[in-house]
KOLLUM-70875 format. One record per residue (C-alpha): x, y, z. Coordinates in steps of 0.2 Angstrom, whole numbers. Layout:
<rs>
<r><X>X</X><Y>Y</Y><Z>Z</Z></r>
...
</rs>
This chain:
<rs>
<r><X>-66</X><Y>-31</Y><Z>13</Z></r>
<r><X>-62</X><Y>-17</Y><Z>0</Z></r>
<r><X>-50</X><Y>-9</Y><Z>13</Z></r>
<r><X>-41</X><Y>-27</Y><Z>9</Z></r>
<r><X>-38</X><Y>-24</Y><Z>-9</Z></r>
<r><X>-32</X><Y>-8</Y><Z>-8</Z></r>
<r><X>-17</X><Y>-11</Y><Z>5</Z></r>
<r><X>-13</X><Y>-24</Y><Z>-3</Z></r>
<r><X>-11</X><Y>-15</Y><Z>-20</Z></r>
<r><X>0</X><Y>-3</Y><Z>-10</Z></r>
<r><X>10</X><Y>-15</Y><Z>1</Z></r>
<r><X>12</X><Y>-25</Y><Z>-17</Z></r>
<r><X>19</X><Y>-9</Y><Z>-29</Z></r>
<r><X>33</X><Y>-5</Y><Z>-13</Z></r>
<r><X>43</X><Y>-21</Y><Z>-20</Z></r>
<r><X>45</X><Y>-9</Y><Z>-36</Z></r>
<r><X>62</X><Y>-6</Y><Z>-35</Z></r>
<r><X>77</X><Y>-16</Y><Z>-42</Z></r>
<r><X>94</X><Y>-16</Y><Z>-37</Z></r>
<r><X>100</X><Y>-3</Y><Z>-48</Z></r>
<r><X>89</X><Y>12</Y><Z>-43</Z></r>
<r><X>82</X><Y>14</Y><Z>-60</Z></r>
<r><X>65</X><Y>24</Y><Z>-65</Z></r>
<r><X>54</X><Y>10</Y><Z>-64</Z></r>
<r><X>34</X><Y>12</Y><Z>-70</Z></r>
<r><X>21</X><Y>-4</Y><Z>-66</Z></r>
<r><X>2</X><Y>-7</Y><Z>-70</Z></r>
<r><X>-7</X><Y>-20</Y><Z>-59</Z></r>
<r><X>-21</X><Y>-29</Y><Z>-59</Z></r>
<r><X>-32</X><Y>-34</Y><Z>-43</Z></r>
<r><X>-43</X><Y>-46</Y><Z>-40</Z></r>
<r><X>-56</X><Y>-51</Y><Z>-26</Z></r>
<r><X>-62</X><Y>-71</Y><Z>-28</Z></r>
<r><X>-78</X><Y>-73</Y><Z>-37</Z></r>
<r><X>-81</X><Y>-53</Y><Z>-42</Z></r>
<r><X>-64</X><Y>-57</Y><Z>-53</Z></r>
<r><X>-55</X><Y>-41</Y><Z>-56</Z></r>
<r><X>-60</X><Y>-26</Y><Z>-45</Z></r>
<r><X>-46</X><Y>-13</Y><Z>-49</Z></r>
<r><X>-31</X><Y>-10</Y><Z>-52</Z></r>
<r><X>-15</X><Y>-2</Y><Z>-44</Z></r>
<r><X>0</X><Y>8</Y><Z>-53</Z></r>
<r><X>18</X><Y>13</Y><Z>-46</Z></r>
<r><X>33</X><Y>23</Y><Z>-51</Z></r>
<r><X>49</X><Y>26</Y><Z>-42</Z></r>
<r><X>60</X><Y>40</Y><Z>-48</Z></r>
<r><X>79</X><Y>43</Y><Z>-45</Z></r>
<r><X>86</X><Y>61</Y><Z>-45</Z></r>
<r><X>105</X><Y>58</Y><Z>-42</Z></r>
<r><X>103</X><Y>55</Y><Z>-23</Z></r>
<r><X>85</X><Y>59</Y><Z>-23</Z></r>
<r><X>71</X><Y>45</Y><Z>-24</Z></r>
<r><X>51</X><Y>46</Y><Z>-24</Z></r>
<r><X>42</X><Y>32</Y><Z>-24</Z></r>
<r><X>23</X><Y>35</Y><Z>-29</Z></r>
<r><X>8</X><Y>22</Y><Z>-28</Z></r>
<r><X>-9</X><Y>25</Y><Z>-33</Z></r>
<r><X>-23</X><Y>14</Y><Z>-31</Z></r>
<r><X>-44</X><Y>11</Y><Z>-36</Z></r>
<r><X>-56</X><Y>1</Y><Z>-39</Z></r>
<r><X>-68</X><Y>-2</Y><Z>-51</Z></r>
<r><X>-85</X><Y>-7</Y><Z>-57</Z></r>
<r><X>-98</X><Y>-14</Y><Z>-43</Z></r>
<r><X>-80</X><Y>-13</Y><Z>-30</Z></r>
<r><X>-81</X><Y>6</Y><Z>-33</Z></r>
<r><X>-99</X><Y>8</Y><Z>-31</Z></r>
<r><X>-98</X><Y>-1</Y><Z>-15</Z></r>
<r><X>-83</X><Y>8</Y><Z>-8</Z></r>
<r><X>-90</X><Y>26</Y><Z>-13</Z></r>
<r><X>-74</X><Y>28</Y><Z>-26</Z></r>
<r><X>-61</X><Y>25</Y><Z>-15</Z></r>
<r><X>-45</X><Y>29</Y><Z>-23</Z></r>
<r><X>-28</X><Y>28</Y><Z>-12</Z></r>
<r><X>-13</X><Y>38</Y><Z>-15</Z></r>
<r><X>5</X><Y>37</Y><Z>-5</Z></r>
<r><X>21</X><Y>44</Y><Z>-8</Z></r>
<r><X>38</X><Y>45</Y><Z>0</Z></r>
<r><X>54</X><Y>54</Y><Z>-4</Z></r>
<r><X>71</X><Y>56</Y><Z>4</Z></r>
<r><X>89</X><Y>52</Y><Z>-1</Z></r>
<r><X>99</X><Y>36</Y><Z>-9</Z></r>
<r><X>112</X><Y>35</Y><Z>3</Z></r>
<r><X>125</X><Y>20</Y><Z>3</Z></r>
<r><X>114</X><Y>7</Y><Z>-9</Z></r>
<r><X>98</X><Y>11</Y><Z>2</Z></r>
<r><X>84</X><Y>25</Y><Z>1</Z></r>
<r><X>82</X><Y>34</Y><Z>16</Z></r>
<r><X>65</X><Y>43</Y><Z>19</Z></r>
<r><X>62</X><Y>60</Y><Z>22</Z></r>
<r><X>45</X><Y>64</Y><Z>21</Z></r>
<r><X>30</X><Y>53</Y><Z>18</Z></r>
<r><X>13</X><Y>55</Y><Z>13</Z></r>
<r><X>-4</X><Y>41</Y><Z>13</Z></r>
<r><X>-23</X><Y>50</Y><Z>4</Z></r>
<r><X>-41</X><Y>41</Y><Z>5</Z></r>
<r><X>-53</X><Y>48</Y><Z>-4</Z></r>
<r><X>-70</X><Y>42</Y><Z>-6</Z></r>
<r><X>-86</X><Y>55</Y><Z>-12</Z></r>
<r><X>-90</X><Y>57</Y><Z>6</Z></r>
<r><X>-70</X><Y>62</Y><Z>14</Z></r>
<r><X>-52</X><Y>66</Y><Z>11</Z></r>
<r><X>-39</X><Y>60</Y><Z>22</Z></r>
<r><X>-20</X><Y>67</Y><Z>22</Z></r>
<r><X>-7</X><Y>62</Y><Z>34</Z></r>
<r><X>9</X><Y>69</Y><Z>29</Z></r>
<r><X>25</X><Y>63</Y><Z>39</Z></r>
<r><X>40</X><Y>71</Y><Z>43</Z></r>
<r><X>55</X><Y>59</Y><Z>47</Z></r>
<r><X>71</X><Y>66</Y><Z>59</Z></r>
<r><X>84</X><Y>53</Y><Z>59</Z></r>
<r><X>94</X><Y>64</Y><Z>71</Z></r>
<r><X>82</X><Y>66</Y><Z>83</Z></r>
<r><X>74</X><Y>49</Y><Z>79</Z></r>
<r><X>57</X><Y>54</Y><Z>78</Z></r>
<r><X>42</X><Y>56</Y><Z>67</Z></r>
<r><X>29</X><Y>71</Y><Z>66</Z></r>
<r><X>11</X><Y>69</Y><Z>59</Z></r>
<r><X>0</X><Y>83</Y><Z>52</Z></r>
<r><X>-17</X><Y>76</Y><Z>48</Z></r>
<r><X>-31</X><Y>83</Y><Z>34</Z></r>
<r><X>-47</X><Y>79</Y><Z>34</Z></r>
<r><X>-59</X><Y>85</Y><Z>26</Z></r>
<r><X>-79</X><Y>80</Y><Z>27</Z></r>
<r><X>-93</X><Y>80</Y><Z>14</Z></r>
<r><X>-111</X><Y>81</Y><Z>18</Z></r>
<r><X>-125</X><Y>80</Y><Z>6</Z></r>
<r><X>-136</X><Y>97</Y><Z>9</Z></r>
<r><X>-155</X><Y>95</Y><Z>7</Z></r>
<r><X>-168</X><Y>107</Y><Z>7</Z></r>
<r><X>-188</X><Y>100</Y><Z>9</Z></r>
<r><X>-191</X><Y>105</Y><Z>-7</Z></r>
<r><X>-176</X><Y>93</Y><Z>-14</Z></r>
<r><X>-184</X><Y>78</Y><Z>-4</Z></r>
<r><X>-202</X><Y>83</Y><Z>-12</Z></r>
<r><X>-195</X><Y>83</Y><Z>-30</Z></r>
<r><X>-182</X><Y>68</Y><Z>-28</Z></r>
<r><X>-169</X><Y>78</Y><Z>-34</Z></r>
<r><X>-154</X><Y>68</Y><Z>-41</Z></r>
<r><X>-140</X><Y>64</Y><Z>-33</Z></r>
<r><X>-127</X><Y>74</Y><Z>-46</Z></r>
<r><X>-138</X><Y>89</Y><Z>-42</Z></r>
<r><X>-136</X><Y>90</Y><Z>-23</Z></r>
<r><X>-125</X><Y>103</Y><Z>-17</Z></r>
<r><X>-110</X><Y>95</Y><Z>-2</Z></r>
<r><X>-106</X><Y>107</Y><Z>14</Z></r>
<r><X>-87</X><Y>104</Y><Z>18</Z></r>
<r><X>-80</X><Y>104</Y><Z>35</Z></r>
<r><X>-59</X><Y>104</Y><Z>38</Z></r>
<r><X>-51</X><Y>96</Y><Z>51</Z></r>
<r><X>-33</X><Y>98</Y><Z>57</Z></r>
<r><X>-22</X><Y>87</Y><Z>68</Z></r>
<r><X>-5</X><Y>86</Y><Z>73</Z></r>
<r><X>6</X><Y>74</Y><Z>84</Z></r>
<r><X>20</X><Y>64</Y><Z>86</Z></r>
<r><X>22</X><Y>46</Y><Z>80</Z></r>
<r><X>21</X><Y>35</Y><Z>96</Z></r>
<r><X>37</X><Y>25</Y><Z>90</Z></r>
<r><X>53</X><Y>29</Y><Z>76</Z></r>
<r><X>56</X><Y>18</Y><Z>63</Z></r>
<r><X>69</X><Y>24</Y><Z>48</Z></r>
<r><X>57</X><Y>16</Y><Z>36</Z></r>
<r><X>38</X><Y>19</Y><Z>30</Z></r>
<r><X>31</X><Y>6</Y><Z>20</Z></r>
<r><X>37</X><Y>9</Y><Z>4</Z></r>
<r><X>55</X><Y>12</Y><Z>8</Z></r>
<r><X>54</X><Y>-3</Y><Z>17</Z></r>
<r><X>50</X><Y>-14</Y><Z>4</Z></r>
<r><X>62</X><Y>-5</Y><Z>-9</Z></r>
<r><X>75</X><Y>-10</Y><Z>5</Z></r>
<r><X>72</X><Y>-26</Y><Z>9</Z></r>
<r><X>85</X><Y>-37</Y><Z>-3</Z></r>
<r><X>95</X><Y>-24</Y><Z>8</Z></r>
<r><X>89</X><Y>-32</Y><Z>26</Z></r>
<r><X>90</X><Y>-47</Y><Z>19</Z></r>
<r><X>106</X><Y>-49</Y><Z>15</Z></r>
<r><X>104</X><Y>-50</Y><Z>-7</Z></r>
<r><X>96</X><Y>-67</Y><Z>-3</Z></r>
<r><X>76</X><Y>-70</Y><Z>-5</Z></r>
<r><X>80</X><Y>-89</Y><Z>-4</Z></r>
<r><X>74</X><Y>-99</Y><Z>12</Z></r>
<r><X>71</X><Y>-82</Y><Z>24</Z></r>
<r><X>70</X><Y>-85</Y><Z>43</Z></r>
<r><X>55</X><Y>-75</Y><Z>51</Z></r>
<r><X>64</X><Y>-60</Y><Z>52</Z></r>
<r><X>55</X><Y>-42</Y><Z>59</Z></r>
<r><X>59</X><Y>-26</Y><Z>51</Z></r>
<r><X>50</X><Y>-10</Y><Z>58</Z></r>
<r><X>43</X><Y>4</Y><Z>47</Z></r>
<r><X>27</X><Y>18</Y><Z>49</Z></r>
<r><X>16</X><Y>9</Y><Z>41</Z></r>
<r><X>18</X><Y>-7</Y><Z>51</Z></r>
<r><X>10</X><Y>-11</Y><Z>69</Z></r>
<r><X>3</X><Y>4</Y><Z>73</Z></r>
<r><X>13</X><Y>1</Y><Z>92</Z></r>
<r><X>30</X><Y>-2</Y><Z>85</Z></r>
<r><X>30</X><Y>-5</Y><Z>67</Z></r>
<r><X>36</X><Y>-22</Y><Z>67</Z></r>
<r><X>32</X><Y>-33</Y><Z>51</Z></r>
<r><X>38</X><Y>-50</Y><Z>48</Z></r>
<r><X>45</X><Y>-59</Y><Z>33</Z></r>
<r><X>49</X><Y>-76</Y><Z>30</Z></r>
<r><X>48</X><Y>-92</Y><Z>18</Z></r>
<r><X>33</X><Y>-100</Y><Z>18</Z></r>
<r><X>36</X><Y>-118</Y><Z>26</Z></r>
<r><X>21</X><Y>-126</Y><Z>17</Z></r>
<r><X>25</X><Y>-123</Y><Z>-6</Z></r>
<r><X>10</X><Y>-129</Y><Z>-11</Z></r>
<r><X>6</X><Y>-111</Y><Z>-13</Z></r>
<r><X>19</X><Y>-113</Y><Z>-29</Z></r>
<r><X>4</X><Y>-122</Y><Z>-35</Z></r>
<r><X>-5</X><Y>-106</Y><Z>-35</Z></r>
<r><X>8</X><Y>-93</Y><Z>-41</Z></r>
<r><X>17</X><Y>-104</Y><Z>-49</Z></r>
<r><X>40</X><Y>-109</Y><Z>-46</Z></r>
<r><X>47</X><Y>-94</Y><Z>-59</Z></r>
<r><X>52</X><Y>-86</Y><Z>-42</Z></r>
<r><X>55</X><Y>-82</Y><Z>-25</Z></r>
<r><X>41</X><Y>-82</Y><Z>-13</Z></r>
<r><X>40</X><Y>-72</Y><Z>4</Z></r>
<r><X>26</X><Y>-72</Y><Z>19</Z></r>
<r><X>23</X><Y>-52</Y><Z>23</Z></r>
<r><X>14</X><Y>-52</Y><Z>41</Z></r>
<r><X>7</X><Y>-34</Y><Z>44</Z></r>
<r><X>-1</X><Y>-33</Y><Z>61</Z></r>
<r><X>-16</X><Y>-25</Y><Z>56</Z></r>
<r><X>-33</X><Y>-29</Y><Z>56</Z></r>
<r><X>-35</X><Y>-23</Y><Z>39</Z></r>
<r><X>-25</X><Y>-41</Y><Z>32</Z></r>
<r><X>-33</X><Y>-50</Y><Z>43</Z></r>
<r><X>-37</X><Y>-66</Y><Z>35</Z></r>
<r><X>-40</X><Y>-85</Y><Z>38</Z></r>
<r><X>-23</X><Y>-88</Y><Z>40</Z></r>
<r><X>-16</X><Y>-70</Y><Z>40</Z></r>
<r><X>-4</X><Y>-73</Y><Z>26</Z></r>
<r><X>1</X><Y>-62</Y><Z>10</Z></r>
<r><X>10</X><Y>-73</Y><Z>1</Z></r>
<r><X>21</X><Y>-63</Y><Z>-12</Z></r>
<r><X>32</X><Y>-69</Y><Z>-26</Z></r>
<r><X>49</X><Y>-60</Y><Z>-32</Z></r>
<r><X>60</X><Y>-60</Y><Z>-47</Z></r>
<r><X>78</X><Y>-59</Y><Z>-42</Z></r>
<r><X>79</X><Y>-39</Y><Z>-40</Z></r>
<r><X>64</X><Y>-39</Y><Z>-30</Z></r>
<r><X>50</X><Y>-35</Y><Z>-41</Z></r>
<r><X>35</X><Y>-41</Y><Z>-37</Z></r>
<r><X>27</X><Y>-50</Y><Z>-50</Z></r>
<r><X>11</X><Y>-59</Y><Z>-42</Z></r>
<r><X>3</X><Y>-59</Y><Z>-24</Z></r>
<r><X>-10</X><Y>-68</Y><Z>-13</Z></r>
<r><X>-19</X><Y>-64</Y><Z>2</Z></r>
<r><X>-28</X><Y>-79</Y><Z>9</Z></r>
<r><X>-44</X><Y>-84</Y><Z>13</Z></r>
<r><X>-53</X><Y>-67</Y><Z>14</Z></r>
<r><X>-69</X><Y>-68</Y><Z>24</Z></r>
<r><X>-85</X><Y>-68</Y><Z>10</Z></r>
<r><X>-76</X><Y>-69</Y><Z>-8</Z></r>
<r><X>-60</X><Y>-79</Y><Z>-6</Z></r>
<r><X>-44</X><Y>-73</Y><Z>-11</Z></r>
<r><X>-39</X><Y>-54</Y><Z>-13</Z></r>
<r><X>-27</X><Y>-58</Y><Z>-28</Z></r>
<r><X>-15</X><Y>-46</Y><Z>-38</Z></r>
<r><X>-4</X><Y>-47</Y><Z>-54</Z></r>
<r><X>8</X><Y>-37</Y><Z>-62</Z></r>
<r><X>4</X><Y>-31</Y><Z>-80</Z></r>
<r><X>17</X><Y>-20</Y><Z>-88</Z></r>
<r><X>34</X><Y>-17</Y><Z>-82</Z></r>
<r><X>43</X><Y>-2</Y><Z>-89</Z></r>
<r><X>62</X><Y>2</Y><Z>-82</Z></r>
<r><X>70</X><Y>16</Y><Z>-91</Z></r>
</rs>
């Protein structure tokens, strides 16, 4: 369920961008049901001219990071600004935990309308000798044997989006309008893992307004994935009026309840 709060964070800090295309910095705070606040999540998006990078990080803390071996999440995508959209070149997703490192680094070619991997993984093991079991040695003195592993392959589908440009995009898709959204899909690596189709609409049922309250414009995000699986498989997120995130749900987690976030502090510049 920890998996859950980190996603989350990450889908959440891709609605950083406002209209403008300005340097934008964000804090958030997350929270899992009754453990209260497990982490927390920040993001930045910066503009070059016609260069953008957009860069989320992610961790938890206290018993959540014990319990997910200090999992820390990093993704980055960069590419071009190209007719009031950004337009990604090259994307990058890290899990790190005390145990392994995972890099899968993208390469977007819009011409040819394909994407290539090239995966990183690298594998810790603790290394005991008898005489470490005998004494009960402690944990920060155990040496870690390293194994690498290297993959590469092509995405089984294109998309002209990842995840975070996506997000950035979508008053784009969407026509400026976050008002009353038909289920619309969009496709982006990062989505279904067959085709990259994601879905967004406005919710039918407001009582969720009771919840994140009516200062603005909430969307449904469905990611077909079992990682936001959830009662009703809904991430409600609510929007100012450039697009920035300011407070989301994911309902009815199994175990603790709601997997929550909530922006914090907001710099543009």
């Amino acid at each position: 369920m920890l998996k859950k709060v980190i996603i989350l964070c990450l889908v959440l800090n891709s609605f950083l961008v406002a209209k403008e295309f300005k340097n934008h910095e964000a804090e958030y705070e997350i929270s899992y049901g009754v453990l209260g606040e497990v982490g927390k999540g920040t993001a930045t998006f910066a503009v070059d001219k016609d260069h953008y990078k957009i860069e989320i990080k992610a961790q938890t803390k206290g018993l959540a990071r014990v319990l997910s071996k200090g999992r820390k999440d990093w993704m980055v995508s960069e590419g071009s600004i190209v007719d009031g959209k950004i337009v990604p070149k090259y994307f990058k997703k890290v899990i790190s935990t005390v145990y392994k490192t995972k890099t899968k680094e993208y390469t977007f070619y819009h011409d040819k309308k394909k994407i290539e991997m090239h995966e990183h993984l690298v594998k810790r093991e603790k290394k005991f000798t008898s005489l470490d079991i005998v004494m009960g040695k402690k944990k920060k003195d155990i040496a870690f044997t390293e194994s690498v592993r290297e993959k590469k392959e092509q995405v089984p589908f294109f998309a002209s989006d990842d995840i975070l440009s996506l997000f950035t995009n979508l008053k784009v898709y969407l026509g400026g309008n976050f008002n009353k959204v038909a289920p619309t899909k969009l496709f982006a690596l990062g989505g279904d893992k067959k085709d990259g189709h994601i879905e967004v609409y406005t919710p039918n049922d407001m009582t969720i307004k009771d919840e994140l309250g009516d200062d603005g414009h909430i969307l449904v995000v469905l990611i077909n994935q079992a990682i936001f699986s959830s009662k009703k498989g809904e991430l409600f997120i609510k929007l100012n009026d450039d697009g920035i995130a300011l407070e989301a749900i994911l309902k009815d987690v199994i175990l603790f309840g709601d997997v929550g976030m909530k922006l914090k502090k907001l710099k543009i510049y």
